[in-house]
C-alpha positions as CSV (number, residue, x, y, z in Angstrom):
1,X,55.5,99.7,91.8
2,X,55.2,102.5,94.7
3,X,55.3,105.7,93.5
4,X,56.8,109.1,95.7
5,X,56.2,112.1,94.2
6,X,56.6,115.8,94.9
7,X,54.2,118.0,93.7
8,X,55.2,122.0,92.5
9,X,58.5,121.4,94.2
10,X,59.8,124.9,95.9
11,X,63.3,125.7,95.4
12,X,64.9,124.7,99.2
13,X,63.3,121.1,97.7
14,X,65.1,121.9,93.9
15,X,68.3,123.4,95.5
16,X,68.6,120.0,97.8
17,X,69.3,118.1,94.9
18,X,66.1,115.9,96.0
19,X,64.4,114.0,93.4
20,X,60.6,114.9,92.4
21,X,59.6,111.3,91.5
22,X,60.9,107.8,93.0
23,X,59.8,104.4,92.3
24,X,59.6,101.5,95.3
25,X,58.8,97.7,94.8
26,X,56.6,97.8,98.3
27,X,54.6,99.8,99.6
28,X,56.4,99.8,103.1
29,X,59.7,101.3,101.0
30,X,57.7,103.9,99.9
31,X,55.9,105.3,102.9
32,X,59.5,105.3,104.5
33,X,61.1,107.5,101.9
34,X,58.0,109.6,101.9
35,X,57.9,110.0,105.6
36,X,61.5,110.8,105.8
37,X,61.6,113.6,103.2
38,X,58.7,115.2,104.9
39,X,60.6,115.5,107.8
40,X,63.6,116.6,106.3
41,X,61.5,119.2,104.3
42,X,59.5,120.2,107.4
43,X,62.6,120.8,109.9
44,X,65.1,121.9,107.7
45,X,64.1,124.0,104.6
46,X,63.4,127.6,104.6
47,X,59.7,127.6,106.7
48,X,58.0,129.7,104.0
49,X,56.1,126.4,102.9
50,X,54.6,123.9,104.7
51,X,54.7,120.0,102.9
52,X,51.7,117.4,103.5
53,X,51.6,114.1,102.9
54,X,49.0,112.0,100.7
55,X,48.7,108.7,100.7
56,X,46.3,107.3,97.8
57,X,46.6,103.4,96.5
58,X,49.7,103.2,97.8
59,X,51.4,106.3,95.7
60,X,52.3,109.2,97.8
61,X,52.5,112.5,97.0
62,X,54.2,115.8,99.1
63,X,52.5,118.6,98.8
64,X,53.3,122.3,99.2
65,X,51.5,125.1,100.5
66,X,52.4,128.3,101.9
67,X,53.6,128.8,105.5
């Protein structure tokens, strides 16, 4: 199992309905989903945060930090 998670989400993230944990069978499944929520989150929520992706034994993890 392949794990995406989002850490301390902000509420544009909480609002969006979004789910802070998600569970993959590959790895491949995962870094997709993660990839395309960052992008979403990036382009599309309020700009006062900024969200980083982390990659580590195949779990990733969004982070937030401020714009």
């Amino acid at each position: 199992m392949y794990k995406v998670e989002v850490k301390n989400p902000c509420r544009c993230f909480l609002k969006g309905g979004y789910i802070e944990q998600q569970s993959f069978d590959t790895k491949q499944e995962a870094k997709q989903e993660a990839e395309n929520m960052l992008e979403i989150m990036n382009s599309t929520f309020c700009h006062k945060h900024k969200f980083s992706l982390v990659e580590r034994l195949g779990n990733f993890t969004i982070t937030i930090s401020p714009n």
